[in-house]
C-alpha positions in Angstrom: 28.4 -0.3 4.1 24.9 -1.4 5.8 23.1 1.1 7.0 20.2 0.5 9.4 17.8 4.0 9.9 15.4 3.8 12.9 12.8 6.4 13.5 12.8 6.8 17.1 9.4 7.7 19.0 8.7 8.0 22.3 8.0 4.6 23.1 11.0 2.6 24.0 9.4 -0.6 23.0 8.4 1.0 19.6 12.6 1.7 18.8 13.3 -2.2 20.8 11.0 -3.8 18.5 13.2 -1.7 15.6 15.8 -3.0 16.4 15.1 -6.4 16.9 13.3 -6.8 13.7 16.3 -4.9 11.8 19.1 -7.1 13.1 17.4 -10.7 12.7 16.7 -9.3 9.0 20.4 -8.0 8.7 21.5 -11.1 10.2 19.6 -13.7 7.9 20.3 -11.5 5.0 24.5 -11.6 5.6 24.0 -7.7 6.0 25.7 -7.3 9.5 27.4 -5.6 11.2 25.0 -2.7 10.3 25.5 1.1 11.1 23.0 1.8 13.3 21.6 4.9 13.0 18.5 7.3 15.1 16.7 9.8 14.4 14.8 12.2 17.1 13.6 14.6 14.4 10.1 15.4 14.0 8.9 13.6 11.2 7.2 16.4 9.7 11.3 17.5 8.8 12.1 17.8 5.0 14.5 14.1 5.1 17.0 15.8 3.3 17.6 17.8 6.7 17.0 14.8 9.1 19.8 11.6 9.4 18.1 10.0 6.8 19.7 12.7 4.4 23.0 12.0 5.4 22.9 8.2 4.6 21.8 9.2 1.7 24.3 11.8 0.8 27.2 10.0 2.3 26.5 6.6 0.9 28.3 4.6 -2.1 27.1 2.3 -5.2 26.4 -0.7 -3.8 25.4 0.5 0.2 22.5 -1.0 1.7 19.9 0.7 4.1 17.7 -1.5 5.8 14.3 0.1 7.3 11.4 -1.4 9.3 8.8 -0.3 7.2 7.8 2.5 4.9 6.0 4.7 6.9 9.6 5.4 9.4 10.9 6.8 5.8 8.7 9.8 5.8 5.0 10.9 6.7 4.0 11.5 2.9 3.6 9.1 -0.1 6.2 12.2 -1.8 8.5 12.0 0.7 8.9 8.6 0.4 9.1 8.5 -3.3 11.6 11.3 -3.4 13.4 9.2 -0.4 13.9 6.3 -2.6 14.3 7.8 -6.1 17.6 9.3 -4.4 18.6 6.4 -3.3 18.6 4.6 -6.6 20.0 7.5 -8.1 23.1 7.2 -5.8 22.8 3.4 -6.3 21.9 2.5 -2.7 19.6 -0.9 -2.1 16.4 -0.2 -0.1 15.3 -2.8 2.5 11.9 -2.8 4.1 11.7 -5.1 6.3 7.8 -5.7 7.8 6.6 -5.8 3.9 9.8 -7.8 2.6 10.2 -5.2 0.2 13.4 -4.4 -2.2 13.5 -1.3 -3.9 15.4 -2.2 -6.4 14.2 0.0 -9.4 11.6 -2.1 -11.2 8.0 -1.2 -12.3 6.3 -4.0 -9.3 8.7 -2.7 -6.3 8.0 0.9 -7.2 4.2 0.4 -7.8 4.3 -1.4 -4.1 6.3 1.5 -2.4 3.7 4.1 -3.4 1.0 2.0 -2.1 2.6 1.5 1.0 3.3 5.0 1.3 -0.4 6.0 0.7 -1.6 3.7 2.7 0.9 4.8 5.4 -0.3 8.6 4.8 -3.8 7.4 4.8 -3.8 6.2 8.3 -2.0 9.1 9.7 -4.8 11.1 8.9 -7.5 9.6 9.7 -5.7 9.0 13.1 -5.3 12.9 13.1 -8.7 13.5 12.3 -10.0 11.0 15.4 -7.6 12.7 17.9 -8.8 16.2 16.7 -12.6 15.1 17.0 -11.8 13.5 20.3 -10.6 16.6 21.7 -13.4 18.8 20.1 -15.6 16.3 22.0 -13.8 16.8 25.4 -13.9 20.8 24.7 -17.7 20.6 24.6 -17.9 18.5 27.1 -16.2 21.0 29.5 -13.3 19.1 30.1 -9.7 20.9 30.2 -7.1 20.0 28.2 -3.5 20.3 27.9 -1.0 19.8 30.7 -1.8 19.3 34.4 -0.6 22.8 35.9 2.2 22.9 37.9 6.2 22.7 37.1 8.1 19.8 35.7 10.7 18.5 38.2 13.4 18.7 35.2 13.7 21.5 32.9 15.8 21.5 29.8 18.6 23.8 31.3 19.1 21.8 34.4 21.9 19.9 32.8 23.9 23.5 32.1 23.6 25.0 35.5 26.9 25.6 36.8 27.9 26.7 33.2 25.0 29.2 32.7 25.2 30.6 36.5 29.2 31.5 35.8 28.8 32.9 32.4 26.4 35.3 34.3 28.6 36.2 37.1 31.0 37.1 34.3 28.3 39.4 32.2 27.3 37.8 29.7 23.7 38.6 28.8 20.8 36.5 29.6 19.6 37.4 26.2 23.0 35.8 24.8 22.8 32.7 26.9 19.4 31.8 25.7 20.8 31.9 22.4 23.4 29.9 23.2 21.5 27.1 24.8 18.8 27.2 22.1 16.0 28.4 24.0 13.5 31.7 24.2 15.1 34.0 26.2 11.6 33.8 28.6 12.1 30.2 29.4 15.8 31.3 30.3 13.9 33.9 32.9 11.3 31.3 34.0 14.3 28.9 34.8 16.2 31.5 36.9 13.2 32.1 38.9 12.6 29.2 39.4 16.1 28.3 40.6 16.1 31.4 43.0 15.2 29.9 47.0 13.0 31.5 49.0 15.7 32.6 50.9 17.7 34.1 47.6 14.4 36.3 47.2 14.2 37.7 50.4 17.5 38.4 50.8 17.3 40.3 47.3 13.8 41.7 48.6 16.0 43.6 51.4 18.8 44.6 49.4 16.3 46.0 47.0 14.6 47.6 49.9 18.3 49.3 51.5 18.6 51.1 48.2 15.8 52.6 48.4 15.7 54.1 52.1 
């Protein structure tokens, strides 16, 4: 089985240029028809937890899993040794595609994957460190940060509407429903408000109002 593990951002051309570079290496290598395989998880994940850990569990001797380059692995020179020392322990071929990189076990391909993987880390912190100094910059300055205020136009729970206003109607408890859906049970109360119309409230407002005359 080929195996083809993408490390999806939020930049669509980021995963397009993935996936191009992936298949014309699958396709010049005679490794396709590839599983293709994507992975939403924060990178900062432990890979045994993310897709990546699957492959690597469910894989056979012989198995190949093609990546762009190292740093889509993981966002540590460990993480990306540990990444590839289990897949040669379960006999799985490495592909890296942007370095045209095997790791295949020997001394050189090892030597080069931690390099990589440094290098990889490196940059990730020192772009961490700019973005923090940037913003500590724009504090002093006076600027706000953060979000624009206001409210999205699409929350999370949109989708579940009709499934989340029945299960009310037939008791269950908000607090339950938040669980359910995998959110805090505020931003179940903020999303109820929010659904409410003005004329939902006022009509509340006076039934509130009757039981109290």
């Amino acid at each position: 089985m080929n195996y083809a593990y993408l490390r999806v951002s939020t930049d669509a051309q980021d995963l397009a240029n993935q996936k191009l570079g992936v298949s014309d290496y699958a396709l010049s290598r005679g490794f396709a028809p590839v599983e293709w395989v994507e992975d939403k998880s924060s990178g900062k994940t432990d890979w045994r937890k993310r897709p990546l850990g699957s492959i690597i569990d469910q894989a056979s001797p012989g198995d190949v899993l093609l990546v762009s380059e190292v740093s889509r692995l993981s966002r540590s020179t460990l993480g990306v040794l540990e990444i590839i020392q289990a897949a040669r322990e379960r006999g799985i071929s490495v592909h890296v595609i942007k370095q045209n990189l095997i790791a295949d076990g020997s001394t050189s391909s090892h030597i080069t994957i931690t390099v990589l993987g440094l290098a990889a880390q490196i940059e990730r912190e020192l772009i961490a460190a700019r973005t923090k100094e940037a913003l500590a910059a724009r504090r002093a300055a006076g600027q706000i940060l953060g979000r624009p205020s206001g409210q999205a136009k699409n929350l999370k729970l949109d989708p579940h509407a009709a499934q989340i206003m029945d299960m009310l109607t037939k008791g269950v408890s908000k607090r339950s429903l938040a669980r359910i859906h995998g959110v805090p049970p505020s931003t179940l109360y903020r999303w109820l408000e929010r659904r409410e119309t003005a004329g939902e409230r006022k009509k509340r407002e006076m039934e509130l109002s009757l039981i109290h005359i």
